[in-house]
mmJSON file of the N, C-alpha and C atoms, coordinates in Angstrom:
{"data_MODEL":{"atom_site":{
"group_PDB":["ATOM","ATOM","ATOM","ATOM","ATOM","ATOM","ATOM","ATOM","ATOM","ATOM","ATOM","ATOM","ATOM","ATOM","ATOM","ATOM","ATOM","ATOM","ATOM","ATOM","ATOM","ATOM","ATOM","ATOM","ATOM","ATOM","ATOM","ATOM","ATOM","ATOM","ATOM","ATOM","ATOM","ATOM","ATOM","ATOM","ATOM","ATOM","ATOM","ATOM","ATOM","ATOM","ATOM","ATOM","ATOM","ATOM","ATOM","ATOM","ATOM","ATOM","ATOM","ATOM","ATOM","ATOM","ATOM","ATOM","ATOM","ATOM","ATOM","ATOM","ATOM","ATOM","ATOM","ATOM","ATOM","ATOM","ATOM","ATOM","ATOM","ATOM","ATOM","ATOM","ATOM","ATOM","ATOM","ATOM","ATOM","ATOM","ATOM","ATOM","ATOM","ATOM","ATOM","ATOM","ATOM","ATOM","ATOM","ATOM","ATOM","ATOM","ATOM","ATOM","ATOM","ATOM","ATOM","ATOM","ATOM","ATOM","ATOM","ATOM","ATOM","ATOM","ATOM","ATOM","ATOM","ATOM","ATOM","ATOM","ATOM","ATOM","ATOM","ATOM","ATOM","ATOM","ATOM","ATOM","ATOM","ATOM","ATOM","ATOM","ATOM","ATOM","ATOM","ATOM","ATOM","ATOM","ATOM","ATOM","ATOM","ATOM","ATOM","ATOM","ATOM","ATOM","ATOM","ATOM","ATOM","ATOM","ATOM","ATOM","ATOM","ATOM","ATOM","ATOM","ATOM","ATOM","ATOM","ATOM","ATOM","ATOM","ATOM","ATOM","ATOM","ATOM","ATOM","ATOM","ATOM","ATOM","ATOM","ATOM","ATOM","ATOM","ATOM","ATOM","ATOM","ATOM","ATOM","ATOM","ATOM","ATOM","ATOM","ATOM","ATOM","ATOM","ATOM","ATOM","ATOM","ATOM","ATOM","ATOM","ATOM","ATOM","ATOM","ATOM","ATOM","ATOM","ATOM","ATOM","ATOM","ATOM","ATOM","ATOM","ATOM","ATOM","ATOM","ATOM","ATOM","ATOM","ATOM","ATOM","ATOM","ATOM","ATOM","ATOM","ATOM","ATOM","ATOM","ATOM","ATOM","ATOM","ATOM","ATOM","ATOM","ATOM","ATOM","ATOM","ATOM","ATOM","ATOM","ATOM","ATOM","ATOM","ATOM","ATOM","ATOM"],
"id":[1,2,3,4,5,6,7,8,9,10,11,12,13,14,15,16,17,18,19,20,21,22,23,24,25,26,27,28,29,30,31,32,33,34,35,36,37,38,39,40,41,42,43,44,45,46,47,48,49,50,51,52,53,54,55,56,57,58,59,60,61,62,63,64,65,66,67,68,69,70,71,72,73,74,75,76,77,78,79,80,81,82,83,84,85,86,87,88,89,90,91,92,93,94,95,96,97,98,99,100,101,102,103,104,105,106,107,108,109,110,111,112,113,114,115,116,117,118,119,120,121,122,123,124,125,126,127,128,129,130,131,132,133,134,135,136,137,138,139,140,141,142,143,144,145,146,147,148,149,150,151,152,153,154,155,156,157,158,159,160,161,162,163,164,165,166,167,168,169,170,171,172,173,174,175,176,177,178,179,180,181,182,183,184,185,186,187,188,189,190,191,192,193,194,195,196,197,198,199,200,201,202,203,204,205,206,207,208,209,210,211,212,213,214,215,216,217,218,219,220,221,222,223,224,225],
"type_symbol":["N","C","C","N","C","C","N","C","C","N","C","C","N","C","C","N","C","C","N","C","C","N","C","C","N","C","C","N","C","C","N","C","C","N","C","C","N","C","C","N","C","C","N","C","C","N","C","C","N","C","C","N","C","C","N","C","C","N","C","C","N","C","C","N","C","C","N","C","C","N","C","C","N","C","C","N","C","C","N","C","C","N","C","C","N","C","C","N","C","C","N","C","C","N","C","C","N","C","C","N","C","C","N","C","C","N","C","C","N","C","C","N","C","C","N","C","C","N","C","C","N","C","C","N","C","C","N","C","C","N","C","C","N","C","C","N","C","C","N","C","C","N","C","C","N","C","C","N","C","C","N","C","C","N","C","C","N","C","C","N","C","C","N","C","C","N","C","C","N","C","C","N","C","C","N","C","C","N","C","C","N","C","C","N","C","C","N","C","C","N","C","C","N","C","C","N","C","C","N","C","C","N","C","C","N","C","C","N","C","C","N","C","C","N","C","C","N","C","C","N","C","C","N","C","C"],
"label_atom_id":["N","CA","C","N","CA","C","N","CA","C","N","CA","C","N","CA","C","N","CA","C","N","CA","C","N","CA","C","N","CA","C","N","CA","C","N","CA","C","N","CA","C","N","CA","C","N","CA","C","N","CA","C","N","CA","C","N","CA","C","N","CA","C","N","CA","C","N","CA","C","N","CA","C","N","CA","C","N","CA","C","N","CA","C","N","CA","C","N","CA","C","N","CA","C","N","CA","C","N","CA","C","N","CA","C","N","CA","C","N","CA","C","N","CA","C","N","CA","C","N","CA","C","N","CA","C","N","CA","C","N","CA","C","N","CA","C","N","CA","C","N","CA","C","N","CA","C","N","CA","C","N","CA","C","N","CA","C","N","CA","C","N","CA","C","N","CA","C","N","CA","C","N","CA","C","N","CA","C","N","CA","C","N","CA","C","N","CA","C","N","CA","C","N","CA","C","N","CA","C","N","CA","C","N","CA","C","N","CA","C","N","CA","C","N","CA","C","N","CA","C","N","CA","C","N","CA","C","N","CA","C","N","CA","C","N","CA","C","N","CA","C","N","CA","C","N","CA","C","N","CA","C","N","CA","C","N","CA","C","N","CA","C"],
"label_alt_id":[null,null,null,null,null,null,null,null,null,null,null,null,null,null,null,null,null,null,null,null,null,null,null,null,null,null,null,null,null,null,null,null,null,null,null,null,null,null,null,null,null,null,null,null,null,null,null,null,null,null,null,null,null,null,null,null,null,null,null,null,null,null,null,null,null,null,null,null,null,null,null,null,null,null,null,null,null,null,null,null,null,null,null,null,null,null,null,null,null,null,null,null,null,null,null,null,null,null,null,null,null,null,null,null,null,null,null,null,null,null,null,null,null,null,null,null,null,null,null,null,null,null,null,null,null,null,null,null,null,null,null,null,null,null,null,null,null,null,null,null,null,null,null,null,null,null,null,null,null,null,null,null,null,null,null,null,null,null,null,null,null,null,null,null,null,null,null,null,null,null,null,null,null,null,null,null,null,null,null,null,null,null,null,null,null,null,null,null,null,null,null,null,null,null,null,null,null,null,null,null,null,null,null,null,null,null,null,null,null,null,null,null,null,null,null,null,null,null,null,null,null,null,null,null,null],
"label_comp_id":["UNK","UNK","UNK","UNK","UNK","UNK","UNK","UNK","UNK","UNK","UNK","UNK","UNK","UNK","UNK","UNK","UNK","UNK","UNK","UNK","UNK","UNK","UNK","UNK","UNK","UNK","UNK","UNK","UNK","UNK","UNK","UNK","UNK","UNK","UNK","UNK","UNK","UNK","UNK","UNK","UNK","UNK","UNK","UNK","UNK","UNK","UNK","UNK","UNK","UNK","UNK","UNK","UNK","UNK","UNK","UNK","UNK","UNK","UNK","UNK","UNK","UNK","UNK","UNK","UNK","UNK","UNK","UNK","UNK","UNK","UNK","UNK","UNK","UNK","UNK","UNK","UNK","UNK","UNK","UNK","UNK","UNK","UNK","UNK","UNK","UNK","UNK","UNK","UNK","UNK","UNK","UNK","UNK","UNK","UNK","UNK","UNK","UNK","UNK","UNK","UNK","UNK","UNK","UNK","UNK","UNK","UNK","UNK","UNK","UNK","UNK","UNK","UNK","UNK","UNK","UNK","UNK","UNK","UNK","UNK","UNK","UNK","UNK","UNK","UNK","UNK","UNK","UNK","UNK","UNK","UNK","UNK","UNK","UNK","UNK","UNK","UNK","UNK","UNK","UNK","UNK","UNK","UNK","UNK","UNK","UNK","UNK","UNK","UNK","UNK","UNK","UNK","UNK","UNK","UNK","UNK","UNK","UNK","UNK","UNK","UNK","UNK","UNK","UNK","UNK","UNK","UNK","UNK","UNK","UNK","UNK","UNK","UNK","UNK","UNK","UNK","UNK","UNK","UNK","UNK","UNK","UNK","UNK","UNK","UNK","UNK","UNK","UNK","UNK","UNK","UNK","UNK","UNK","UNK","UNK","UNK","UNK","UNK","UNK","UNK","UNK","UNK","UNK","UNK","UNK","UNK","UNK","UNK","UNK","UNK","UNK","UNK","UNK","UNK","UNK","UNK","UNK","UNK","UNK","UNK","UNK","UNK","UNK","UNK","UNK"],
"label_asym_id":["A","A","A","A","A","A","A","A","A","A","A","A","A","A","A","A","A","A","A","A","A","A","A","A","A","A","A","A","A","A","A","A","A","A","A","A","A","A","A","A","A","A","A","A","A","A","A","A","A","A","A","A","A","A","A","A","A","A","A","A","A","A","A","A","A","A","A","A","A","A","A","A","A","A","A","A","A","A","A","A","A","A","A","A","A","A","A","A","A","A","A","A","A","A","A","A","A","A","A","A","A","A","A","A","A","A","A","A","A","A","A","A","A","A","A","A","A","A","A","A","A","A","A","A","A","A","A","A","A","A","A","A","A","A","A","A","A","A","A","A","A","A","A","A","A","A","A","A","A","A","A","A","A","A","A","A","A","A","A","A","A","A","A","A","A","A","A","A","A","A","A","A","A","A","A","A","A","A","A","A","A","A","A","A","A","A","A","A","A","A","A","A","A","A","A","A","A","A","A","A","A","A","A","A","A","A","A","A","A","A","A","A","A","A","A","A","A","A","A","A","A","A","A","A","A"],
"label_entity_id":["1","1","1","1","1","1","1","1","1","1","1","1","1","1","1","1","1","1","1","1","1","1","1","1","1","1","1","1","1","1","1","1","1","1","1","1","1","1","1","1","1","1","1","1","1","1","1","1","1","1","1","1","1","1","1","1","1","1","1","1","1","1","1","1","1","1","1","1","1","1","1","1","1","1","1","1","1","1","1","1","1","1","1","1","1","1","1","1","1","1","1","1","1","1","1","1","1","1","1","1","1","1","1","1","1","1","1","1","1","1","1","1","1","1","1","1","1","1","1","1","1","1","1","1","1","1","1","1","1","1","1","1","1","1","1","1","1","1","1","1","1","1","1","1","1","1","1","1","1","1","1","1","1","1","1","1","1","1","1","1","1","1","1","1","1","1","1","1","1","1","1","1","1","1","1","1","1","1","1","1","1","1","1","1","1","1","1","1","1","1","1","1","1","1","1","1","1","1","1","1","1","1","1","1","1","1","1","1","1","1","1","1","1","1","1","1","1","1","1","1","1","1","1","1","1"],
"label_seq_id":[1,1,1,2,2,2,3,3,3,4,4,4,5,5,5,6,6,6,7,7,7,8,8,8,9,9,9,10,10,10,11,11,11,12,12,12,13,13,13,14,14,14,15,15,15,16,16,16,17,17,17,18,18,18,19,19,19,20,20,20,21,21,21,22,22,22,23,23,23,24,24,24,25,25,25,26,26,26,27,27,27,28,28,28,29,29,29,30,30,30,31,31,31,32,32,32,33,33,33,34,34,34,35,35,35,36,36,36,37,37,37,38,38,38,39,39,39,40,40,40,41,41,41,42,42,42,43,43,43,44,44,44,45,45,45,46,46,46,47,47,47,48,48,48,49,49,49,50,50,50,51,51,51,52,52,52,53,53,53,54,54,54,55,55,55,56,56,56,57,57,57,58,58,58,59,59,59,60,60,60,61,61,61,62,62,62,63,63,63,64,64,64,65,65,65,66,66,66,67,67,67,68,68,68,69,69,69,70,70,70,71,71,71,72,72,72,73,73,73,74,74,74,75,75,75],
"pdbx_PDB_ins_code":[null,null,null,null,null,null,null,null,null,null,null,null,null,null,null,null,null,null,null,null,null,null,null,null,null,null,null,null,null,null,null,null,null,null,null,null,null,null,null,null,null,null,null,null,null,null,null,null,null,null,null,null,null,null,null,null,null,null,null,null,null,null,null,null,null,null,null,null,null,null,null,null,null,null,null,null,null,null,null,null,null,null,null,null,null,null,null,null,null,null,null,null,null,null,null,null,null,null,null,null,null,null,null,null,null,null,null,null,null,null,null,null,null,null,null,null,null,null,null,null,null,null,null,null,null,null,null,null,null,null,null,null,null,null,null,null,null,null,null,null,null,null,null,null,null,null,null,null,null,null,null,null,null,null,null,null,null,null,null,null,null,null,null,null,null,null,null,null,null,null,null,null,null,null,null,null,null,null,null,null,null,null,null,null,null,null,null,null,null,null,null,null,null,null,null,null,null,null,null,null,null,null,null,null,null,null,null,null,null,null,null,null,null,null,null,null,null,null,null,null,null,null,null,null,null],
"Cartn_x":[-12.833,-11.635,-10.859,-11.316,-10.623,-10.051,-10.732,-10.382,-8.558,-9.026,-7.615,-6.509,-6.787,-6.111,-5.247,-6.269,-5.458,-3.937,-3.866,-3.117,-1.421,-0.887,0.524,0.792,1.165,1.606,1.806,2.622,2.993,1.62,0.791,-0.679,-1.48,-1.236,-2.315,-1.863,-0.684,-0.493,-0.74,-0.399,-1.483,-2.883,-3.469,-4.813,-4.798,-3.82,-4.529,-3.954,-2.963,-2.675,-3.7,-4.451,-5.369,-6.684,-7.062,-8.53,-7.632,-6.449,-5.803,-6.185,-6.055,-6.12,-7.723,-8.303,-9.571,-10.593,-9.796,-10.474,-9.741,-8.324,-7.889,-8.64,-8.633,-9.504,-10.835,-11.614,-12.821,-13.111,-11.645,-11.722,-12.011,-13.333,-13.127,-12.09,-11.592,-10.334,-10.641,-9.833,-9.434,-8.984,-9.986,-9.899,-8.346,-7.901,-6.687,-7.171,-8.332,-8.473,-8.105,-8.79,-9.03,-7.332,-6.164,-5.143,-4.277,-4.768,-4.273,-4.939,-6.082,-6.186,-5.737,-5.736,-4.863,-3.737,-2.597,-1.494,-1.829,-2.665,-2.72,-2.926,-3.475,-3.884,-2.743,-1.672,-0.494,0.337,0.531,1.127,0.737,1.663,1.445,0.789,-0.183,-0.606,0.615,1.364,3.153,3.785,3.365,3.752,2.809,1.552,0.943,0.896,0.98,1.425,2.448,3.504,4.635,4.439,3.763,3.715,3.423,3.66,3.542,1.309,1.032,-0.582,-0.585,0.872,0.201,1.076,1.283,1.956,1.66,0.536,0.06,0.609,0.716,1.092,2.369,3.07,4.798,5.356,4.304,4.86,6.288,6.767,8.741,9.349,9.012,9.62,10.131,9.061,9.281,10.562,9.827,10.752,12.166,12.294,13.902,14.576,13.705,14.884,14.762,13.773,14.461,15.185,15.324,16.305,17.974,17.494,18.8,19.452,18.083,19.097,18.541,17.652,17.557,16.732,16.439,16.097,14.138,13.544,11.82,12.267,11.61,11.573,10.583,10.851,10.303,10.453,11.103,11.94,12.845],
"Cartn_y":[-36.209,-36.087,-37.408,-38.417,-39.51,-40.223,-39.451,-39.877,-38.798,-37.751,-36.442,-37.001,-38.128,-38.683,-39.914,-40.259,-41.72,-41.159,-39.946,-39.568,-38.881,-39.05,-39.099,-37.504,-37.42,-35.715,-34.856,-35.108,-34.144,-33.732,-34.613,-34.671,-33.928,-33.509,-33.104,-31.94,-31.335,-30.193,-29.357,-30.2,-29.44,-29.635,-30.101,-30.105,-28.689,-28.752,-27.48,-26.632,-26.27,-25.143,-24.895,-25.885,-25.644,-25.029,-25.033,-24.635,-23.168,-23.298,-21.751,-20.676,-21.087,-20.88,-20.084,-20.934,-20.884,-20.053,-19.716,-18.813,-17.262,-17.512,-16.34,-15.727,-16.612,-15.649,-15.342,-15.785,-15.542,-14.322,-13.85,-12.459,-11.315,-10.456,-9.355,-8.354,-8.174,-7.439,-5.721,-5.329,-3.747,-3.032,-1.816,-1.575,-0.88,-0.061,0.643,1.776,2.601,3.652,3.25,2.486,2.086,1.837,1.279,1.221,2.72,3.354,4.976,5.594,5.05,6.042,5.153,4.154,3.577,4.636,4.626,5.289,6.577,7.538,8.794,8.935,7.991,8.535,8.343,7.311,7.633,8.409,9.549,10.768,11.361,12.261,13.615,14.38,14.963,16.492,17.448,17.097,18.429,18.072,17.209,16.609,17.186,17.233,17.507,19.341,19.745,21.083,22.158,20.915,21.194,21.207,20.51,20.475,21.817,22.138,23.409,23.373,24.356,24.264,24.254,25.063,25.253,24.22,23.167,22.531,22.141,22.284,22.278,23.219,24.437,25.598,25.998,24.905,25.464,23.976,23.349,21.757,22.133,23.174,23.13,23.368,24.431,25.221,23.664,23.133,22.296,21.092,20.578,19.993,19.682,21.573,21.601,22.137,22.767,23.507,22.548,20.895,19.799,19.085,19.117,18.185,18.862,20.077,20.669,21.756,22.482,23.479,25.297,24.912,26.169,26.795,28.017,29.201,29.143,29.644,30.125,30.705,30.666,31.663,32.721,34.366,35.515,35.965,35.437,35.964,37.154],
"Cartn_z":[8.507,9.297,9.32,9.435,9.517,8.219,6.681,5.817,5.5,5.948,6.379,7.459,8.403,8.953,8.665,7.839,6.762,6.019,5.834,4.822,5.514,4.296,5.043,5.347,6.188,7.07,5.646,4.902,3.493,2.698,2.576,1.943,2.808,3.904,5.143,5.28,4.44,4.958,3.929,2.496,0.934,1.432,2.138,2.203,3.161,3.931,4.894,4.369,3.617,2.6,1.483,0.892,-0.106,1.022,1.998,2.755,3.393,3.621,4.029,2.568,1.358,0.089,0.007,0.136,0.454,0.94,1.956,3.199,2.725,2.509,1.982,0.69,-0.542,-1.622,-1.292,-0.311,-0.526,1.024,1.655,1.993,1.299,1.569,1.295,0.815,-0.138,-0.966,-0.731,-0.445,-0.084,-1.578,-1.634,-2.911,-2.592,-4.126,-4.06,-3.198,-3.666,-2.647,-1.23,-0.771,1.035,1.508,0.474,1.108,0.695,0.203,0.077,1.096,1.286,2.821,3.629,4.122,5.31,5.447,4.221,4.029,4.565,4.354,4.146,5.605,6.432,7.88,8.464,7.879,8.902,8.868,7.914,7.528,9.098,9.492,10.684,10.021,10.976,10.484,10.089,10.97,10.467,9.376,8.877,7.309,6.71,6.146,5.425,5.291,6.72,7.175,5.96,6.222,5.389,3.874,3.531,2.185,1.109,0.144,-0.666,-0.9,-0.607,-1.184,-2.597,-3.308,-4.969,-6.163,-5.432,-5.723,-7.323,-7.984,-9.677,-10.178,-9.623,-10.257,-10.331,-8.975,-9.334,-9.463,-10.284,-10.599,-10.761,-11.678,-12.45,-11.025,-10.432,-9.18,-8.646,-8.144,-7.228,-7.523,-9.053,-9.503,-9.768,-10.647,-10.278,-9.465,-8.577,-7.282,-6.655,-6.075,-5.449,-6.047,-7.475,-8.181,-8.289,-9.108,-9.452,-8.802,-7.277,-6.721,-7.269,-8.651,-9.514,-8.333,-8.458,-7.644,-8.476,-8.163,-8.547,-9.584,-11.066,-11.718,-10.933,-11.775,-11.241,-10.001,-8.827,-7.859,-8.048],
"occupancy":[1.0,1.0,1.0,1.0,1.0,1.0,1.0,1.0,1.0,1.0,1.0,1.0,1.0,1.0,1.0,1.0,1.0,1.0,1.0,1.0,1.0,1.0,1.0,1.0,1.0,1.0,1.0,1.0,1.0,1.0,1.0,1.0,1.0,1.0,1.0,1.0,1.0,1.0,1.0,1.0,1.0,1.0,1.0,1.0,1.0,1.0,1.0,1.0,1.0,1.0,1.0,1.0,1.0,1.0,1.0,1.0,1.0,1.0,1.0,1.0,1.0,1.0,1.0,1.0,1.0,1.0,1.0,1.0,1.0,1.0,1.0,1.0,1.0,1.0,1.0,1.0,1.0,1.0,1.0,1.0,1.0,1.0,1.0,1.0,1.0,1.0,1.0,1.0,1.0,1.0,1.0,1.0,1.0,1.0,1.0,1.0,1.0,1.0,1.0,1.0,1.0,1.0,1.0,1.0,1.0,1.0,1.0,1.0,1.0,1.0,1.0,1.0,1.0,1.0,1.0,1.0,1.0,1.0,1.0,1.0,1.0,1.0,1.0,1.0,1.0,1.0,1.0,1.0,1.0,1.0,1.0,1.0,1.0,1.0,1.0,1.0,1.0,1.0,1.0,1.0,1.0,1.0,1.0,1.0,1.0,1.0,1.0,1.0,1.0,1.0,1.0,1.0,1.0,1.0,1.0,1.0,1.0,1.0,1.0,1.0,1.0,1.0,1.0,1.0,1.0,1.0,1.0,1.0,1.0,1.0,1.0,1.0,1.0,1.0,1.0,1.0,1.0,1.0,1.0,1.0,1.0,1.0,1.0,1.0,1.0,1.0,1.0,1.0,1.0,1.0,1.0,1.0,1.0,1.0,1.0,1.0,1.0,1.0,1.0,1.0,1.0,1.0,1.0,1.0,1.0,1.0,1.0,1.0,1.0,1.0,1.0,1.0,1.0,1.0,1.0,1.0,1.0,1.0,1.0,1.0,1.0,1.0,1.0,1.0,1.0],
"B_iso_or_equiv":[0.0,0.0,0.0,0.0,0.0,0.0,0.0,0.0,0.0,0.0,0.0,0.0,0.0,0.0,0.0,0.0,0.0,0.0,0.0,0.0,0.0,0.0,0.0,0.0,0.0,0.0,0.0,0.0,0.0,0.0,0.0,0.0,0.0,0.0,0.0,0.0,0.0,0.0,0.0,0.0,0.0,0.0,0.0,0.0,0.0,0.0,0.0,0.0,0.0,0.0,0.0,0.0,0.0,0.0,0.0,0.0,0.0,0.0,0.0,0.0,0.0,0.0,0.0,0.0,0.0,0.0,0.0,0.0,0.0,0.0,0.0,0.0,0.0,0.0,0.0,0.0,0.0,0.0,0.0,0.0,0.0,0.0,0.0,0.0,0.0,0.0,0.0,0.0,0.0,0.0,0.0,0.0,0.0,0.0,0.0,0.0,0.0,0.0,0.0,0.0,0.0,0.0,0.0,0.0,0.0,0.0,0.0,0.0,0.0,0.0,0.0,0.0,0.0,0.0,0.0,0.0,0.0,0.0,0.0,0.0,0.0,0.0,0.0,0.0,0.0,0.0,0.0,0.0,0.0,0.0,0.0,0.0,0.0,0.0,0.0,0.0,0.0,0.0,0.0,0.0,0.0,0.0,0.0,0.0,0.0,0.0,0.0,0.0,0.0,0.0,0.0,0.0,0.0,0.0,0.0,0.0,0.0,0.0,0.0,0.0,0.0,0.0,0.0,0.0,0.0,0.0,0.0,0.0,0.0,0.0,0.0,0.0,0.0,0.0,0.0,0.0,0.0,0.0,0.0,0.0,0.0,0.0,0.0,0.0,0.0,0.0,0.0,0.0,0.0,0.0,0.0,0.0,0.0,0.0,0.0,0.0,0.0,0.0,0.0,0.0,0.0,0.0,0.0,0.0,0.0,0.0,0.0,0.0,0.0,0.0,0.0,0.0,0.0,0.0,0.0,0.0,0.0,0.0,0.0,0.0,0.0,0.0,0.0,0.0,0.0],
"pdbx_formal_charge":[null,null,null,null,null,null,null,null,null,null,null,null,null,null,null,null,null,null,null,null,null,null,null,null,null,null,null,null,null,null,null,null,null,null,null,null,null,null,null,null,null,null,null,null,null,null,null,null,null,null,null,null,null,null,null,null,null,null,null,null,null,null,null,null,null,null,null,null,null,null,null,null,null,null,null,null,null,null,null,null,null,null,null,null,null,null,null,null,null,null,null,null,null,null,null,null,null,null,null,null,null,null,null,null,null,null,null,null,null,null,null,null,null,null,null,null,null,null,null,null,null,null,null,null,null,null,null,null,null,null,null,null,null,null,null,null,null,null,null,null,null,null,null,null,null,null,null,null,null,null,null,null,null,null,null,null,null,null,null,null,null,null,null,null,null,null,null,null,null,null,null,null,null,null,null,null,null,null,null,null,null,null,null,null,null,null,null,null,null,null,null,null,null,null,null,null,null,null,null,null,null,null,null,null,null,null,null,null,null,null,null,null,null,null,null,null,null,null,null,null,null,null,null,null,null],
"auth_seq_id":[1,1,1,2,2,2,3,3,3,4,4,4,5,5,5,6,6,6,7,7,7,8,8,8,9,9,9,10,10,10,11,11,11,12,12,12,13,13,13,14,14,14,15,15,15,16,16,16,17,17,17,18,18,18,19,19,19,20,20,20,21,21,21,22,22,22,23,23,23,24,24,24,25,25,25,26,26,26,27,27,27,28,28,28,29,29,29,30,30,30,31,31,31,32,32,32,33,33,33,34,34,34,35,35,35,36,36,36,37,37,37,38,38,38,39,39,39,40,40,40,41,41,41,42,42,42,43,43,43,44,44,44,45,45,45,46,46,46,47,47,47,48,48,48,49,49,49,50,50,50,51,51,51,52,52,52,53,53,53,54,54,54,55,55,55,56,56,56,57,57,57,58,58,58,59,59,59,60,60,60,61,61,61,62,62,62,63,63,63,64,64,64,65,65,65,66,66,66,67,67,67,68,68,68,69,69,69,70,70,70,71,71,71,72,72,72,73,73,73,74,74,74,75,75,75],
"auth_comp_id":["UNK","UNK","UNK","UNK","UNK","UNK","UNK","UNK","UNK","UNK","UNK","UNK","UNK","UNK","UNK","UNK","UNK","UNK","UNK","UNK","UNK","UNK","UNK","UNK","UNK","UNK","UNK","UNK","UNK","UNK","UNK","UNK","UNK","UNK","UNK","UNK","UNK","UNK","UNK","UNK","UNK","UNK","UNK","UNK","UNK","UNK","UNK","UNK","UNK","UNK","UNK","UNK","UNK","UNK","UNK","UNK","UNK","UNK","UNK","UNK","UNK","UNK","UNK","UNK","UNK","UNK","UNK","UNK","UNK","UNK","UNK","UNK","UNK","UNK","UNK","UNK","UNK","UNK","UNK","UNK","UNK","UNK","UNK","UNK","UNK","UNK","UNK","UNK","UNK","UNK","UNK","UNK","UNK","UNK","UNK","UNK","UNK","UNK","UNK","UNK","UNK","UNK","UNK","UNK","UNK","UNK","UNK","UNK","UNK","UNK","UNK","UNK","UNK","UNK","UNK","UNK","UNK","UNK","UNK","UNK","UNK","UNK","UNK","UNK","UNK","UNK","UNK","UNK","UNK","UNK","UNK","UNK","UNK","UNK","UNK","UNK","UNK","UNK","UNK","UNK","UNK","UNK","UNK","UNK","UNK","UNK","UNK","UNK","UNK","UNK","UNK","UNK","UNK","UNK","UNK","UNK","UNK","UNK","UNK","UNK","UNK","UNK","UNK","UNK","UNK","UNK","UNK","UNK","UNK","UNK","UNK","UNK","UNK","UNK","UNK","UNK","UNK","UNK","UNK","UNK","UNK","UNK","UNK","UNK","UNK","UNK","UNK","UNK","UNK","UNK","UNK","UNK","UNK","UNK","UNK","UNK","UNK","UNK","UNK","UNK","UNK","UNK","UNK","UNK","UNK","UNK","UNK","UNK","UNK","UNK","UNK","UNK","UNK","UNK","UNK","UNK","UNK","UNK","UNK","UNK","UNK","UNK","UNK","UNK","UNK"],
"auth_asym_id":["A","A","A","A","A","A","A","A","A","A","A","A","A","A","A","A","A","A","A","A","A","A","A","A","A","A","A","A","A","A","A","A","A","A","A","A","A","A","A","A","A","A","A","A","A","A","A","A","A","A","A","A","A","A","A","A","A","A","A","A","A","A","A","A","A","A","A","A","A","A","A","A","A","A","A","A","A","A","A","A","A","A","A","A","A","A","A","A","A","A","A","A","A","A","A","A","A","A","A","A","A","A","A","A","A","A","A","A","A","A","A","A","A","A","A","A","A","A","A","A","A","A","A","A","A","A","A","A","A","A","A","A","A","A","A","A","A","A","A","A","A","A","A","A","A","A","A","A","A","A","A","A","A","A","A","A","A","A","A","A","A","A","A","A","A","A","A","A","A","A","A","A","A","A","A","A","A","A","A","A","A","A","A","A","A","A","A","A","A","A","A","A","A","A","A","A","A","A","A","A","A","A","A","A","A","A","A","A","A","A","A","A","A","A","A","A","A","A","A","A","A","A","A","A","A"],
"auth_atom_id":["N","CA","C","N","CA","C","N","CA","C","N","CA","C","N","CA","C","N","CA","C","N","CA","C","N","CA","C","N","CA","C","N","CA","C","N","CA","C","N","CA","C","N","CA","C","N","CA","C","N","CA","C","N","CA","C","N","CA","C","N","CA","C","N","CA","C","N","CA","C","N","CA","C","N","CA","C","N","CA","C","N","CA","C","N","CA","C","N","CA","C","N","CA","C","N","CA","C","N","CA","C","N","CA","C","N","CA","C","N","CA","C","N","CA","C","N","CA","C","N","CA","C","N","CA","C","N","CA","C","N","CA","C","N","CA","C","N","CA","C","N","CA","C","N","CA","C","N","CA","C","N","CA","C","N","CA","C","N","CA","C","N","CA","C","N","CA","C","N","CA","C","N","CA","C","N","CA","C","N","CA","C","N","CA","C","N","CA","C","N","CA","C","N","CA","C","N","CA","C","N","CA","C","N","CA","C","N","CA","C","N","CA","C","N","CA","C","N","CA","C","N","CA","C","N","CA","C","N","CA","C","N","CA","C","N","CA","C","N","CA","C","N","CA","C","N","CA","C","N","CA","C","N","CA","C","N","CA","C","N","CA","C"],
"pdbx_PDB_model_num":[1,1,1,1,1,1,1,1,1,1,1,1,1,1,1,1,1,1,1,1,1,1,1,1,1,1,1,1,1,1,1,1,1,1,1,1,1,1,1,1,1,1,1,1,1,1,1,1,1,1,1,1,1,1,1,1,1,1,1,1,1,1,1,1,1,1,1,1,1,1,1,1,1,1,1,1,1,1,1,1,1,1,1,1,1,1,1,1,1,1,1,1,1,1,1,1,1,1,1,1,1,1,1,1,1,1,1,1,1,1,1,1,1,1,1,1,1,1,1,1,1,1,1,1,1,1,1,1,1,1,1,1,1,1,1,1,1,1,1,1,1,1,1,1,1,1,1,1,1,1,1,1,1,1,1,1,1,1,1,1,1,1,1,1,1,1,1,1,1,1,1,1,1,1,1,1,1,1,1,1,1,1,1,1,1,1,1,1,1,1,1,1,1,1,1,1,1,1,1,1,1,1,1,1,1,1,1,1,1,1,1,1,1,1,1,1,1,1,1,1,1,1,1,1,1]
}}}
């Protein structure tokens, strides 16, 4: 500490930015999954509610009647 005290304020503050550095990489890292569920729990249940169930099967439906307006084929 006293050798951290010798040093001029600008030098003392890369030193405590390099041990901030420090402490940060050697946190535990959150995989991609864990921040997709963070995400996913803050969705409403009345959101997910809403959503289409067959949504693979009318991948086009969905696509272009939210893009372009078109109607379901076979209606």
């Amino acid at each position: 500490m006293e050798k951290l005290d010798r040093l001029p304020p600008s030098q003392q503050q890369e030193v405590l930015d390099y041990i901030e550095f420090l402490i940060y990489k050697n946190q535990p890292r959150k995989t991609i999954w864990d921040k997709i569920d963070e995400i996913v729990k803050e969705v409403p249940e009345e959101v997910w509610d809403e959503l289409p169930t067959d949504g693979a099967q009318e991948h086009d439906h969905y696509l272009y009647h939210y893009l372009y307006g078109t109607p379901k084929k076979g209606l």
